[in-house]
C-alpha positions as CSV (number, residue, x, y, z in Angstrom):
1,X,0.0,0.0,0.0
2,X,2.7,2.1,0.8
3,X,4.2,2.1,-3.0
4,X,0.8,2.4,-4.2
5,X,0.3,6.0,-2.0
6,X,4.2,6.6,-3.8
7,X,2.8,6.8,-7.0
8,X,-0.5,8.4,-6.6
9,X,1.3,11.4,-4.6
10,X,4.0,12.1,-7.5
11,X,2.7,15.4,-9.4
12,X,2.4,13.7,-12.3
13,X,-0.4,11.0,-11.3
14,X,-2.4,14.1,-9.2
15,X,-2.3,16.3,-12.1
16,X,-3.7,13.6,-14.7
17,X,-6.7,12.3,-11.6
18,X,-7.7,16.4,-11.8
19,X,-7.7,16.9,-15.1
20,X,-8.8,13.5,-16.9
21,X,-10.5,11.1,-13.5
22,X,-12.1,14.0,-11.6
23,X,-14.2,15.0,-14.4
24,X,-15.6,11.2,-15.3
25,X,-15.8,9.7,-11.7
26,X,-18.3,13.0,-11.3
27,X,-20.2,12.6,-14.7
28,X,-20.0,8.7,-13.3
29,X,-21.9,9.6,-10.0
30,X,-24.3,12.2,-11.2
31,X,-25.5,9.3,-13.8
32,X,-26.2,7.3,-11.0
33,X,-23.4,4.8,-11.2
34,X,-23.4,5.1,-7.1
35,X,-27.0,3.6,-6.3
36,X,-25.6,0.7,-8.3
37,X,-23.3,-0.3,-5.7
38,X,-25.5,0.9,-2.7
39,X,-23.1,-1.5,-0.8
40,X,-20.4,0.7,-1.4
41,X,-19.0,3.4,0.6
42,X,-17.0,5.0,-1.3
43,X,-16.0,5.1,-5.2
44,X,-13.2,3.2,-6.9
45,X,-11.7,3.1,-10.0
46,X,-11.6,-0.7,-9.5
47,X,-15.6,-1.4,-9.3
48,X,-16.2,1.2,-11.9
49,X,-13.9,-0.7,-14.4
50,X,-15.0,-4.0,-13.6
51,X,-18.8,-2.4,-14.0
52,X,-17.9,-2.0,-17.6
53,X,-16.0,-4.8,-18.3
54,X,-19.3,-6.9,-17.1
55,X,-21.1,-5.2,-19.0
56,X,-18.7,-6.2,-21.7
57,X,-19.6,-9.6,-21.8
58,X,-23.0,-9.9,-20.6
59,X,-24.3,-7.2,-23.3
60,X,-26.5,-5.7,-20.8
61,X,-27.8,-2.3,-21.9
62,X,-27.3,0.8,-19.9
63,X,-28.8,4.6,-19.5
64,X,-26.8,6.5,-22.6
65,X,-25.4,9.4,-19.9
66,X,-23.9,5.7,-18.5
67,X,-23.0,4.2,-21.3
68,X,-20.9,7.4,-22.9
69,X,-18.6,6.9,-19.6
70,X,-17.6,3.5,-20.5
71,X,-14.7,4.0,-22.7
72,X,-13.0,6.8,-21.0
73,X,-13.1,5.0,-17.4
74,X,-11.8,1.7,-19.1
75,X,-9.1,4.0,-20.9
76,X,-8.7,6.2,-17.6
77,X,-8.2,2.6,-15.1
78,X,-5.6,1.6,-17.7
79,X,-3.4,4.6,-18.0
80,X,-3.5,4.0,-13.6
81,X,-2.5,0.9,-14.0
82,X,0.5,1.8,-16.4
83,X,1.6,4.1,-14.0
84,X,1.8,2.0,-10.9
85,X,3.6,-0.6,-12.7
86,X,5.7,2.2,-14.1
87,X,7.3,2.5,-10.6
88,X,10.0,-0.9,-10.4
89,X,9.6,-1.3,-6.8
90,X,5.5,-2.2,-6.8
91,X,6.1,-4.0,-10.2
92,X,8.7,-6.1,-8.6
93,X,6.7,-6.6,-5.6
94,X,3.6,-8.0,-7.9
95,X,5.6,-9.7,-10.1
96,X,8.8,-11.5,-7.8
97,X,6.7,-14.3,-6.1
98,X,5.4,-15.5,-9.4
99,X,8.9,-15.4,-11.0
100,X,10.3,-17.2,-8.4
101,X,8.0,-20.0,-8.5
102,X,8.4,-20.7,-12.0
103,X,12.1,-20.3,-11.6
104,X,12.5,-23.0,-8.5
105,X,9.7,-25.2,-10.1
106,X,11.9,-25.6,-13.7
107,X,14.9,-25.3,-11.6
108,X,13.9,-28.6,-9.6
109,X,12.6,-30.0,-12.9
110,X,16.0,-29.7,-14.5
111,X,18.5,-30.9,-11.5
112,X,18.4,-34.4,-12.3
113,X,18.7,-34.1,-16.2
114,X,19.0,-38.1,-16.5
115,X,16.0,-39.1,-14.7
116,X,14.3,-36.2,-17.0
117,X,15.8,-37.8,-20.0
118,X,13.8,-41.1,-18.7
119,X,10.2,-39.7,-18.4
120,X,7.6,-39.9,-21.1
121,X,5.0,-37.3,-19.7
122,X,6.1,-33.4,-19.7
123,X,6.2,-31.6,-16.4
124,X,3.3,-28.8,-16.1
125,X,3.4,-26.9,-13.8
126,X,-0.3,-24.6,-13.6
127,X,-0.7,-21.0,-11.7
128,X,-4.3,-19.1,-11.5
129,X,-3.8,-15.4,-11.0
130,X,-6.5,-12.5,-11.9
131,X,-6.5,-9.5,-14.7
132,X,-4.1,-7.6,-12.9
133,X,-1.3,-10.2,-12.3
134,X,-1.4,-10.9,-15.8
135,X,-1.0,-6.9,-16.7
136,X,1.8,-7.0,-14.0
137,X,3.8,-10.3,-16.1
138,X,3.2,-8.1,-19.0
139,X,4.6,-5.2,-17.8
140,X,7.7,-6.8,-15.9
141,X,8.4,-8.9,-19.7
142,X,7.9,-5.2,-21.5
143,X,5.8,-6.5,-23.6
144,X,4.2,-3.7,-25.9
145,X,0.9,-4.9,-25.3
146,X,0.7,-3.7,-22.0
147,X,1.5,0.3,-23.1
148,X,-1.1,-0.4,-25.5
149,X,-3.9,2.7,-24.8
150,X,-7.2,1.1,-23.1
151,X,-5.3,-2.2,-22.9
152,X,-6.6,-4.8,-19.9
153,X,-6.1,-8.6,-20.3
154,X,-10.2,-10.0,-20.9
155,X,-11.8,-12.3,-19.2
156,X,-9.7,-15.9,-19.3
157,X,-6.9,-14.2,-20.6
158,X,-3.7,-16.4,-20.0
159,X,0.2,-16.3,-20.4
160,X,2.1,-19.5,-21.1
161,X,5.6,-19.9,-20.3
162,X,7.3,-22.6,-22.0
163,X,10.8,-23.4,-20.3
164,X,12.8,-25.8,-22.5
């Protein structure tokens, strides 16, 4: 939490959340978008995103003044995104434990190279995660996809890492 308050206080980050997220989180409320989560005490960027992105695949209809939000809070939660895992410190810190794993499990898989040599099945080795651990892999490999604008990983999105 503490990196995450790092990024969010640089200049930078407040200047883009007054001048691009203030104005659509208050166009979000005044449509309404608050009695949806009456649960809620307070709005995040998170619940609004993940509002749309159901949305997304369930083709549910909303009120137009909602619907016309859709787009820039999907772009706006993106461009977040990029720049907390802009900062190395949280990027490392979503990303190590992951790494690691693969790392000791091929690691192990590879210290006895003759007994390898002897098995017929392949070793698999299978990790769950969410839409924001796969932006985080994708961001810590560089990839090009991740800097893409509006870019999240859909629904059952998946990264395969083939160690030879």
């Amino acid at each position: 939490l503490e990196l995450v308050k790092q990024v969010i206080s640089k200049k930078e980050f407040q200047d883009e959340e007054k001048v691009i997220g203030n104005p659509i989180k208050e166009k979000l409320l005044k449509s309404g978008f608050d009695n949806i989560f009456n649960d809620r005490k307070e709005f995040t960027w998170m619940h609004a995103a993940d509002f749309f992105w159901t949305l997304d695949i369930s083709n549910v209809k909303v009120k137009p003044d909602l619907e016309i939000l859709h787009q820039p809070t999907v772009d706006y939660i993106c461009k977040r995104f990029n720049k907390y895992f802009s900062h190395p410190k949280l990027l490392s810190v979503m990303t190590a434990g992951l790494f690691e794993s693969i790392l000791k499990h091929f690691k192990s898989s590879t210290d006895d190279l003759e007994k390898i040599s002897k098995l017929s099945a392949k070793q698999v080795m299978i990790l769950s995660g969410h839409d924001v651990t796969i932006l985080s892999i994708l961001h810590a490999l560089k990839s090009n996809l991740a800097h893409q604008p509006g870019y999240w990983p859909s629904l059952g999105s998946w990264i395969m890492f083939e160690l030879l």
